[in-house]
Structure formats: C-alpha cells, structure tokens
VEXDREN-2710 file (C-alpha; in Angstrom, 1 decimal):
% VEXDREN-2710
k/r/px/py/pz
1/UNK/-29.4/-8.9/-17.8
2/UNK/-27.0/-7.3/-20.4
3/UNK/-23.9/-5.9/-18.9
4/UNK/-24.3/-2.9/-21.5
5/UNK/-27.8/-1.9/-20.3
6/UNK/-26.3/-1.0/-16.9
7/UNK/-22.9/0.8/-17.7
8/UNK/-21.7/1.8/-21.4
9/UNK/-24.3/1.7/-24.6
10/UNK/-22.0/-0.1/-27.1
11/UNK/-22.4/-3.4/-28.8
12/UNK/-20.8/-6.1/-26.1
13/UNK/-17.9/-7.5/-28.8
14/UNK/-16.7/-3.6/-29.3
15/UNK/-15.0/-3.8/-25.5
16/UNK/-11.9/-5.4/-24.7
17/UNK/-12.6/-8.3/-22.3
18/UNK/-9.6/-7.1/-20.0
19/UNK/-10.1/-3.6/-20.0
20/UNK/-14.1/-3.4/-20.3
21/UNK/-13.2/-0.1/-22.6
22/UNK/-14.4/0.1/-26.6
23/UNK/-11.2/-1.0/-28.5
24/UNK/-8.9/1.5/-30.4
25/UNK/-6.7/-1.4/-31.8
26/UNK/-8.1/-4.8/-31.7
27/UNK/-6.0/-7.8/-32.3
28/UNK/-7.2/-11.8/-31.7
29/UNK/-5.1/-14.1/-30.3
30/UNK/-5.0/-18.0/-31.7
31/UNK/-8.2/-19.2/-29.6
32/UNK/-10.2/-16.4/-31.9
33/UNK/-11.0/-14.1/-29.1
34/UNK/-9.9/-10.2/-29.7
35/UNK/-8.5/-7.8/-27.3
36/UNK/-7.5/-4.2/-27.9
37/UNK/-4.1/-4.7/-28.4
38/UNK/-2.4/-2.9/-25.3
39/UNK/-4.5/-4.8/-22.6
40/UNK/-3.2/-8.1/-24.5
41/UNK/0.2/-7.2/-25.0
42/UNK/0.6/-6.4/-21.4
43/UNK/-1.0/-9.6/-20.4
44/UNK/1.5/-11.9/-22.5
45/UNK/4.4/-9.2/-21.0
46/UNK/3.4/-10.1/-17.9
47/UNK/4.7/-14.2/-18.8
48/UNK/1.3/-15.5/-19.1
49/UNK/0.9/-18.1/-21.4
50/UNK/-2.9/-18.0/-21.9
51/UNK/-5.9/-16.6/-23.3
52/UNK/-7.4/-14.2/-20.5
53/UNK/-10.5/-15.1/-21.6
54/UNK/-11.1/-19.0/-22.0
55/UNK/-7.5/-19.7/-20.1
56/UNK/-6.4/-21.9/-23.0
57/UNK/-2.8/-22.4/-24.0
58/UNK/-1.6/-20.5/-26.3
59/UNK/0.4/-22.3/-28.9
60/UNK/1.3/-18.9/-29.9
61/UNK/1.5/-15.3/-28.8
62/UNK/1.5/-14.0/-32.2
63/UNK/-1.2/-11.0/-32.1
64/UNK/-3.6/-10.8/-35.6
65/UNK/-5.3/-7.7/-36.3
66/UNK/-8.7/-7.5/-36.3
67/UNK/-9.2/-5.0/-39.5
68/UNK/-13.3/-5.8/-39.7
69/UNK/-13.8/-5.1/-36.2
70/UNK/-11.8/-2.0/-36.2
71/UNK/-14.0/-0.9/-39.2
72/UNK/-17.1/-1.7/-37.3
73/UNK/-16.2/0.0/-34.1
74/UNK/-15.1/3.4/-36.2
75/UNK/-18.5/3.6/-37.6
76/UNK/-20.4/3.2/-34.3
77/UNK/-18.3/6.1/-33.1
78/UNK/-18.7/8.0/-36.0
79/UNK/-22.6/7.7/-35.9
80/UNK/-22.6/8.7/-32.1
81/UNK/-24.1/12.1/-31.1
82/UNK/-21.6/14.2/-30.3
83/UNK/-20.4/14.4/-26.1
84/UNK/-23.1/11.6/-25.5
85/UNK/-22.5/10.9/-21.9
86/UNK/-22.3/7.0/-21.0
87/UNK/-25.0/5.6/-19.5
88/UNK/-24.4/5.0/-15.7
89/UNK/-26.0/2.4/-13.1
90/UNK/-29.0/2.6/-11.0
91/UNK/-28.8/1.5/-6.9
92/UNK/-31.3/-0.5/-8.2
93/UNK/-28.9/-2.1/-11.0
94/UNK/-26.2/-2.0/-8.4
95/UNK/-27.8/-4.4/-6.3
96/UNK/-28.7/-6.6/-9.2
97/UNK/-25.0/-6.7/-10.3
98/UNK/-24.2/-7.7/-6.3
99/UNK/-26.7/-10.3/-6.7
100/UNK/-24.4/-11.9/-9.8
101/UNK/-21.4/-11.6/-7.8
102/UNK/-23.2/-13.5/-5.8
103/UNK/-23.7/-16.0/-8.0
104/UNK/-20.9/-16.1/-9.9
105/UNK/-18.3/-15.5/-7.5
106/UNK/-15.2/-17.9/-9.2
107/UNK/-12.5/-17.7/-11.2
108/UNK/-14.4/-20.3/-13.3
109/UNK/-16.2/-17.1/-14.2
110/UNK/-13.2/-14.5/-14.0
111/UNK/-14.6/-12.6/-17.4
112/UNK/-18.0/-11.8/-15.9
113/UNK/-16.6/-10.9/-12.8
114/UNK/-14.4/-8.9/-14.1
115/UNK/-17.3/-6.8/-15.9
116/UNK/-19.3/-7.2/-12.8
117/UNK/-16.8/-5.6/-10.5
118/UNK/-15.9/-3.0/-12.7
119/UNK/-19.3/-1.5/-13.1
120/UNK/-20.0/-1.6/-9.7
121/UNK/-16.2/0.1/-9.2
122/UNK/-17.3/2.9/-11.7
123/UNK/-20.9/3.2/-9.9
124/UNK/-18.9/3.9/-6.2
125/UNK/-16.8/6.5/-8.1
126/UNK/-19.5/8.4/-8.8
127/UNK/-20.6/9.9/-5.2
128/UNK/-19.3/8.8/-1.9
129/UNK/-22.8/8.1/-1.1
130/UNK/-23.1/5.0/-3.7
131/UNK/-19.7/4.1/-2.3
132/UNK/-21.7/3.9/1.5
133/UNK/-24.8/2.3/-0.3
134/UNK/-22.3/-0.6/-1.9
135/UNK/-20.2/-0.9/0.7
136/UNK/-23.6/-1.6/3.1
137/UNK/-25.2/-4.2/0.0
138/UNK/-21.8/-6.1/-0.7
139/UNK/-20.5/-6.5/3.0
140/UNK/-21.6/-10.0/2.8
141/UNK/-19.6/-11.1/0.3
142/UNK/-16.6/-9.7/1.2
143/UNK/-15.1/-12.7/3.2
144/UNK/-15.2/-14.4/-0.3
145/UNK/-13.9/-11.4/-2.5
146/UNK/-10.7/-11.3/0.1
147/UNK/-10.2/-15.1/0.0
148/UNK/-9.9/-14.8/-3.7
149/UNK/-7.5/-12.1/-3.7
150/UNK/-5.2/-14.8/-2.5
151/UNK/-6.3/-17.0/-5.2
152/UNK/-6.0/-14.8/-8.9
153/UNK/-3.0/-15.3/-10.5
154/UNK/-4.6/-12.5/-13.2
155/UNK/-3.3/-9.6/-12.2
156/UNK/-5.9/-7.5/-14.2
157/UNK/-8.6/-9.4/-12.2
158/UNK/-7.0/-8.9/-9.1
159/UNK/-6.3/-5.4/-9.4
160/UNK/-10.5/-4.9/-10.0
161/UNK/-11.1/-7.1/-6.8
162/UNK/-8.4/-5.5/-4.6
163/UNK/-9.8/-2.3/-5.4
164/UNK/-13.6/-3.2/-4.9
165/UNK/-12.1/-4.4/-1.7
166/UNK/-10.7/-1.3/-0.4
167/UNK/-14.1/0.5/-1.3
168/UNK/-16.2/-2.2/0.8
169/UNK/-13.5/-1.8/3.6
170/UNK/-13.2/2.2/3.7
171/UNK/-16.8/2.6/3.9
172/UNK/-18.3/-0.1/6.0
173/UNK/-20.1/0.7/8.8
174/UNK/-20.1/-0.9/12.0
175/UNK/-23.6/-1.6/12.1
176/UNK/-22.5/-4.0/8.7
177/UNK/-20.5/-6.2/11.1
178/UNK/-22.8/-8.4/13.4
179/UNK/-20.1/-10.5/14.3
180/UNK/-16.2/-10.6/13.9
181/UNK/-15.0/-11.8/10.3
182/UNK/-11.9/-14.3/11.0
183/UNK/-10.1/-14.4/8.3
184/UNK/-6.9/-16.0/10.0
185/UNK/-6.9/-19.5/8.5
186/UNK/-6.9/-17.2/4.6
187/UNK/-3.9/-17.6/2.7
188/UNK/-3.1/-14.1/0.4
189/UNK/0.7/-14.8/0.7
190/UNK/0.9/-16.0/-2.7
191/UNK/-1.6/-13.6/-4.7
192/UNK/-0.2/-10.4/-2.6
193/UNK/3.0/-11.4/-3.6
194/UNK/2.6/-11.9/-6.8
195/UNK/0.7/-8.5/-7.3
196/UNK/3.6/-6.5/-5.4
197/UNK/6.2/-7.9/-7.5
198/UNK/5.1/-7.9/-10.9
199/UNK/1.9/-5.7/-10.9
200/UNK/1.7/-2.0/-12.3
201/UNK/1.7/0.9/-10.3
202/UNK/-1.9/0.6/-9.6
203/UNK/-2.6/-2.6/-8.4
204/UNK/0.9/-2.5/-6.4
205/UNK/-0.7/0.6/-4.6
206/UNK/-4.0/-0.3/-3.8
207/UNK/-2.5/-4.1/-2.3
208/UNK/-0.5/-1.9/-0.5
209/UNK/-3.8/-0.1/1.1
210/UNK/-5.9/-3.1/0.8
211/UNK/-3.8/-5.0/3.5
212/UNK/-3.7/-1.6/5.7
213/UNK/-7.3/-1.4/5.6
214/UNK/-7.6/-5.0/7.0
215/UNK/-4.8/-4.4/9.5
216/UNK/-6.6/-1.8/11.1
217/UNK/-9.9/-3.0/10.9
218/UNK/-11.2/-3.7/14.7
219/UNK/-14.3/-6.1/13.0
220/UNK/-11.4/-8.6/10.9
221/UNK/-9.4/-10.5/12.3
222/UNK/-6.3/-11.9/9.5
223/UNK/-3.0/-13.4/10.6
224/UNK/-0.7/-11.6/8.1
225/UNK/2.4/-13.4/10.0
226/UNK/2.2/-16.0/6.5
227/UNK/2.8/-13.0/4.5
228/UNK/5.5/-11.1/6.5
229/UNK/7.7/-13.9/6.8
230/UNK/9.0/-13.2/3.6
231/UNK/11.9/-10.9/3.1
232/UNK/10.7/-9.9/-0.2
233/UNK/7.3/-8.3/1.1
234/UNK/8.9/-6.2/3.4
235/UNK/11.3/-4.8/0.6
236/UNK/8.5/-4.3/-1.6
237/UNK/6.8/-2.6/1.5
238/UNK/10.0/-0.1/1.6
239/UNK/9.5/0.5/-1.9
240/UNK/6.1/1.7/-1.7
241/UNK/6.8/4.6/1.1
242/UNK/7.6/6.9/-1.5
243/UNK/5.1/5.9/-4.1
244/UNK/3.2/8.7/-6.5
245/UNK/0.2/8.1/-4.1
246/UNK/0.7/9.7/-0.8
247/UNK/-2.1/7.5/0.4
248/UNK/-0.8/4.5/-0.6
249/UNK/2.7/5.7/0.8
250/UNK/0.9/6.4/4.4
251/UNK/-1.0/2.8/3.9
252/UNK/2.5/1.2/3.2
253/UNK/4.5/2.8/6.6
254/UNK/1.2/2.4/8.8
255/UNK/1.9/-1.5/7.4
256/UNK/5.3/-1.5/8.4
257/UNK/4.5/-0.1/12.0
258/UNK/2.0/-2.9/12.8
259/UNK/4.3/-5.2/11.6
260/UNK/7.4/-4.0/13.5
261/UNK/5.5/-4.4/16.7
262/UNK/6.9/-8.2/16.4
263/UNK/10.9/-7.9/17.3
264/UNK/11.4/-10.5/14.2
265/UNK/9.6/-8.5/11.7
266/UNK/12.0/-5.4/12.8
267/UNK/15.1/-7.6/12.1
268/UNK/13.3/-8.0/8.5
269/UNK/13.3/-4.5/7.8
270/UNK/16.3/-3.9/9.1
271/UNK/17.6/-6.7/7.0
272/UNK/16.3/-6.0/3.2
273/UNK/17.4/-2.3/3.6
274/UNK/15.3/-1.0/6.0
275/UNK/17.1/2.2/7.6
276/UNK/18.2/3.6/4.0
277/UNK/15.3/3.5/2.6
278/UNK/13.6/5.1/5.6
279/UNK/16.1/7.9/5.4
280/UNK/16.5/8.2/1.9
281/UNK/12.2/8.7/2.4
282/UNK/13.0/11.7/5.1
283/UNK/15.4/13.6/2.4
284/UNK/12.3/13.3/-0.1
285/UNK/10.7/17.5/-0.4
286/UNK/7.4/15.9/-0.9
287/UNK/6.8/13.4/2.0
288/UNK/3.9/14.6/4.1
289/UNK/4.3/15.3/8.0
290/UNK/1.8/13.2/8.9
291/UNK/4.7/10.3/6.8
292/UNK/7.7/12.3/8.7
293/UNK/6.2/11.2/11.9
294/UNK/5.7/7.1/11.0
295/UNK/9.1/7.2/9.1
296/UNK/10.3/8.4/12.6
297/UNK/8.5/6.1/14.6
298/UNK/9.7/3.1/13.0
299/UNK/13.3/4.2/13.3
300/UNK/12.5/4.7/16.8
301/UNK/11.1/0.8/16.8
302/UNK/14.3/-0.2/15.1
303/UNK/16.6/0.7/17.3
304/UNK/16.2/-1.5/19.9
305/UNK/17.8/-4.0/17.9
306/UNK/21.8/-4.1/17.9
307/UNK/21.3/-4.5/13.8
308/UNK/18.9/-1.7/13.7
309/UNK/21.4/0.9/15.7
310/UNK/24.6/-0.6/13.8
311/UNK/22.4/0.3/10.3
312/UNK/21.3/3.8/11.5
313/UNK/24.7/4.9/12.6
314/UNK/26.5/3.2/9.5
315/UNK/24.5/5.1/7.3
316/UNK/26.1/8.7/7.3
317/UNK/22.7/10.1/6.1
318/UNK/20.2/8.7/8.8
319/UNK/21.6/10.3/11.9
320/UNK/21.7/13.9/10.2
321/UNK/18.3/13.5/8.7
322/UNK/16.6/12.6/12.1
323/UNK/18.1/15.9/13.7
324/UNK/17.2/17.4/11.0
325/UNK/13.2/17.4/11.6
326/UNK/13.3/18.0/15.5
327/UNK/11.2/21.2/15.7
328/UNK/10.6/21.4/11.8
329/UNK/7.9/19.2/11.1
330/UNK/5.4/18.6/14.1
331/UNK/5.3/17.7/17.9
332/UNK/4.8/13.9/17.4
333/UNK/7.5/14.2/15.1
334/UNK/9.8/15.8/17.2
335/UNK/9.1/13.7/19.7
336/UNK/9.9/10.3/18.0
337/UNK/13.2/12.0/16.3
338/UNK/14.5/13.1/20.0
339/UNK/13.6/9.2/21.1
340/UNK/15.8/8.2/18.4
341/UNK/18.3/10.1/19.4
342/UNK/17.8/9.2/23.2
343/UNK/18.4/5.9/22.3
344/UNK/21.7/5.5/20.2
345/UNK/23.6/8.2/22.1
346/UNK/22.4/7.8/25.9
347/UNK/20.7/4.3/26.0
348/UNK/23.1/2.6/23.7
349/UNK/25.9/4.8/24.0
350/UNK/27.2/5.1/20.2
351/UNK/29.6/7.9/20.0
352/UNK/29.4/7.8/15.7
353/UNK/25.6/9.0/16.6
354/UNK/26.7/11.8/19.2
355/UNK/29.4/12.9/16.9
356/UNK/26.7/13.4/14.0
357/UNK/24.0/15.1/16.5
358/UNK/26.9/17.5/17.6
359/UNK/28.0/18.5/13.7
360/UNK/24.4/18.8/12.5
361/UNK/23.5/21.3/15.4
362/UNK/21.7/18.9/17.8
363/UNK/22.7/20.3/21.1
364/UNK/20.7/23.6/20.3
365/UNK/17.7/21.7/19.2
366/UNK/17.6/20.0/22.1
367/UNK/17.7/22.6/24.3
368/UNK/14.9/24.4/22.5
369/UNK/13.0/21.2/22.9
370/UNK/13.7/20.9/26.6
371/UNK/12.0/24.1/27.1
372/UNK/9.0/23.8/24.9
373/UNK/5.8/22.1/25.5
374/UNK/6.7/18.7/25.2
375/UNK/6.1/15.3/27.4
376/UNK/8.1/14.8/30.6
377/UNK/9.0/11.5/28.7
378/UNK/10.5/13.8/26.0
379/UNK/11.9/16.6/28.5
380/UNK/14.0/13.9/30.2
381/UNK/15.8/12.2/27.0
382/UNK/16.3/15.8/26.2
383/UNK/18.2/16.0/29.5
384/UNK/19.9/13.4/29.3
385/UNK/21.3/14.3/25.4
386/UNK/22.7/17.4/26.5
387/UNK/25.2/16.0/29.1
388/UNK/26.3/13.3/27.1
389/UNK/26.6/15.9/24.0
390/UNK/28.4/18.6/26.3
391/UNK/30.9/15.8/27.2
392/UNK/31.2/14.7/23.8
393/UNK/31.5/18.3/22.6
394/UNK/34.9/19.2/25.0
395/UNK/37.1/16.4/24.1
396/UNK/37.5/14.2/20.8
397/UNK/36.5/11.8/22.5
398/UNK/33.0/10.6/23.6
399/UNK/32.7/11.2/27.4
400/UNK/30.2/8.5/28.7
401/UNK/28.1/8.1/31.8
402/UNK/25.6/6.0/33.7
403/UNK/22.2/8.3/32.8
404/UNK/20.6/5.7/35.4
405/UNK/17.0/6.5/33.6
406/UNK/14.3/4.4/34.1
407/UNK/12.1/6.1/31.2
408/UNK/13.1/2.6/29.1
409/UNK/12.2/2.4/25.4
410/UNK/8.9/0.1/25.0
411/UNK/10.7/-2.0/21.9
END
C-alpha cells in the first residue's frame, strides 16, 4: 500500500523523509538522499553524525541543493486546484496502517515508521472519536511502542512515537486492558533523558505528559525509580512547570508529586533547585489554580526534610508567596499553603518563617481561615499559628511553645 494513497496526494520523493511535509527547500546530503533543508539542518544541530534516512556516516555535513527537485515540486504546486483539501485516512486505512506497525515495528525500519505513525497521528487529530477508535485497534502494540521510546536516539522519531503514545494512553479504555501491562523490567532512562535535554519544545512537553500518563495509569505498572535517580531529570522536571503548555506544566508537577512520595526523591528536588523554582512558578500571573494547588502540595511534601525547610525559609520569596495564595486561589489551595505554614513555624519552629508570615499579613489570613469552612485538620494548624504569631508579634523575638499536636504531617 502507498503511503500517499492514505494521507497526502503528492508524488512520495516531493516529502521530506523527517518531516513527512512537501519540501519548500530541498537539499541532499552525501549518501544522495534530500531533505527540506530545515528538518536536516536541525538534525545535524542536534550532533548527529548520520543520514536520518539510511543511518550512514556522514563524511560530510555539507548540505547540496537540490535545484531539479525544487523545480519539480513548484510545478506540482502550481498545477494544483486551488484550496484542494488533502486527502485524509479511512478507519479502514487506519487499521491497515496498525497492521504495518505491526509488522514493521523497529528502528531497522525507523523511515516507515515514522510515516506510519504520523498518519495515523494526523488521523486521531481529526475527531476524538478516531482518537477512541485507534487508541481501542493499537492497544496491543503499545507495550512495544513504549519499550522503544527508551530505545530511539532520533529525536524526530521519538517525538512521533511519544506522542502516538500519549494518544493510545489518554483514550484507552478499560475494557482494552484484560490484564495488567508490567512494564517494570523497561529501561526509558536513557531515551527520556535524552529527549528532555536536547529535544524541542515539543517533544520535551509531550515526554513530560507521556511519563504522567503512565504514572497514573492503574492498568501499567513501570518502575520509574531508574529514571528518577538522576538529578538531571528532576531539574528538567522543574523546568517544565512553567512550560507554554499548561497541560504539560500540570503533567510535569503531578510527576513531581508521585515522585516526592519517596523521601529520597524530595531530597532530589530540593537539591537541583527545587523550592525556587516552585516559588518563582507561584509569582508566574498565568499559572492555573488547579497548578497553585500541586505547587503547594509539594512544598508542603518538602518540608519535612531539614534541607527542604532550610531552602524555603532561605529563599526570601517562598515564604511570602505561600501566604500570599491562602484565601486567593481555592480551598485545596488554601489548605496546603496553611500546612506549609503549620509546619515551619509550629512543627519546626523557624522564627525566619513566622517573621515573614507576620510582615506579609498572615495573622489576619489565618484567622479568616479559622472561621471559614475548612477541615478540622486545617482549623487546628490555624490555631496553633496564631499563638505562635501573637507571641512572635509582641516581642522581637520569637516566643516559642510546646503546641503538643498530634495532627502530624504524613511526610
């Protein structure tokens, strides 16, 4: 079956092999295979030192223009009817396209997987109904598509699978998983990595979901312990919390609260930069609540390390910017800012916290707090804030004293 038949009408050497679009500049490397000239030069920016297509060395990276072609490829367009929509993919098709992934599921194959992927990419785009239909046709190859996620050192390819991925993972049905897919003895350390570090925007975001997506799945079980292990995924984590993509943000803090539910993993985040980052993410206009309330609750995580609450405090910023969402953002919200602030100033006793709640207003919040509809949890830290903040608020010195509460932080 011809690729062309089942996505775009155009002769097959008019597309780029990397970017599967008609070429506006095509250039051909020294193993005689053309690519438009920005997909290429992107590829050899990248530090690959091979022809995407064969995987050859290249002897050279010097880029040739491809004058005939570009000729050719002007006078297709030219003879085109005008707004000629392209040609889009049957279920039927769809299936048959699943059926060579099947098939040709390697990286001994990456250029037809690449157009295989993509097409069916572009076909789940169209309605969220083919996105159900291929999610429910392609669940059984979805162990394998994961597995070489971890493999592709192509970061063009491994954008197109991560982001087939997160289709087949955001629409799968339950009834698609008849028994539990382990995927705990799979090693994506090295692929994810790569993709987080040197990856554009695009593939750095969807990794960022794709990994949240199997976090959270109750059918997959995946030992990301491999991955987190390594400083540099939890900075590039932080980076991604105030990313373009809100989604992708949300993906990248629900990440970092699965993770932080092992006490080494907090010490990570605490570690690469953690707390400013988190704060410098609560001072950002645009954050969503719904990203308020996990930035919160993994400040609230972090400080039941001695690191974590040395951090917060030492950062003149993060103190001030937790009082500054009680009562603004939401009740969860609120709730996991006042637990913060439970926890330095009554649990831990730092007086550079209390002094910070005190000048940015905190007493009064509290007390607004107290009397609202909140948990008893919540009612009682509130409580217990005041006193301290009332002692700490007549002297210039930090009056403490044994709160004696038994309503313990869980971390």
């Amino acid at each position: 079956m011809v690729m062309d038949d089942l996505h775009i009408t155009m002769p097959p050497h008019f597309r780029c092999p990397i970017s599967l679009d008609i070429m506006k500049s095509p250039v051909s490397l020294s193993t005689g295979v053309t690519y438009d000239r920005t997909s290429i030069q992107r590829w050899l920016d990248a530090g690959n030192n091979t022809c995407p297509a064969t995987m050859q060395l290249l002897p050279t990276k010097e880029l040739t223009p491809n004058l005939t072609l570009q000729r050719l490829i002007k006078i297709w367009s030219d003879s085109r009817p005008p707004n000629q929509p392209p040609k889009t993919i049957s279920p039927d098709q769809a299936n048959q396209l699943i059926h060579h992934l099947h098939a040709h599921l390697s990286l001994k194959y990456s250029s037809l997987l690449a157009q295989n992927i993509s097409a069916l990419t572009s076909f789940a785009a169209q309605s969220e109904d083919n996105a159900t239909f291929l999610a429910a046709a392609a669940a059984g190859i979805l162990p394998a598509l994961i597995s070489l996620a971890g493999k592709v050192r192509d970061l063009l390819l491994l954008e197109k699978i991560v982001s087939f991925c997160n289709i087949l993972l955001k629409y799968l049905d339950s009834e698609a998983f008849k028994l539990k897919i382990d995927l705990e003895n799979f090693d994506l350390k090295l692929g994810i990595l790569l993709g987080l570090k040197q990856g554009r925007v695009v593939l750095r975001n969807a990794l960022v979901k794709f990994l949240e997506l199997l976090a959270k799945n109750k059918y997959i079980e995946i030992n990301l312990n491999s991955i987190s292990e390594d400083d540099d995924f939890h900075r590039e984590l932080l980076k991604s919390i105030v990313s373009s993509d809100s989604e992708a943000g949300g993906a990248a803090l629900s990440l970092l609260i699965h993770l932080a539910q092992l006490k080494r993993n907090r010490a990570r985040i605490v570690r690469v930069g953690g707390v400013a980052a988190l704060a410098a993410a609560l001072g950002e206009k645009e954050i969503s609540p719904a990203s308020i309330e996990k930035v919160l609750k993994i400040l609230e995580m972090v400080t039941g390390s001695k690191e974590g609450r040395n951090e917060i405090c030492g950062d003149g910023n993060c103190v001030m910017e937790v009082v500054k969402k009680v009562l603004k953002v939401s009740g969860a919200a609120t709730e996991h800012a006042v637990a913060v602030l439970w926890s330095l100033c009554c649990l831990y006793w730092d007086k550079r916290a209390a002094a910070a709640v005190v000048e940015g207003n905190g007493m009064g919040k509290v007390l607004v707090v107290m009397q609202s509809g909140c948990s008893p949890a919540t009612r009682r830290r509130c409580a217990d804030l005041l006193r301290v903040l009332r002692c700490g608020s007549k002297s210039s010195a930090i009056s403490w004293y044994d709160t004696k509460t038994t309503h313990i932080m869980p971390f």
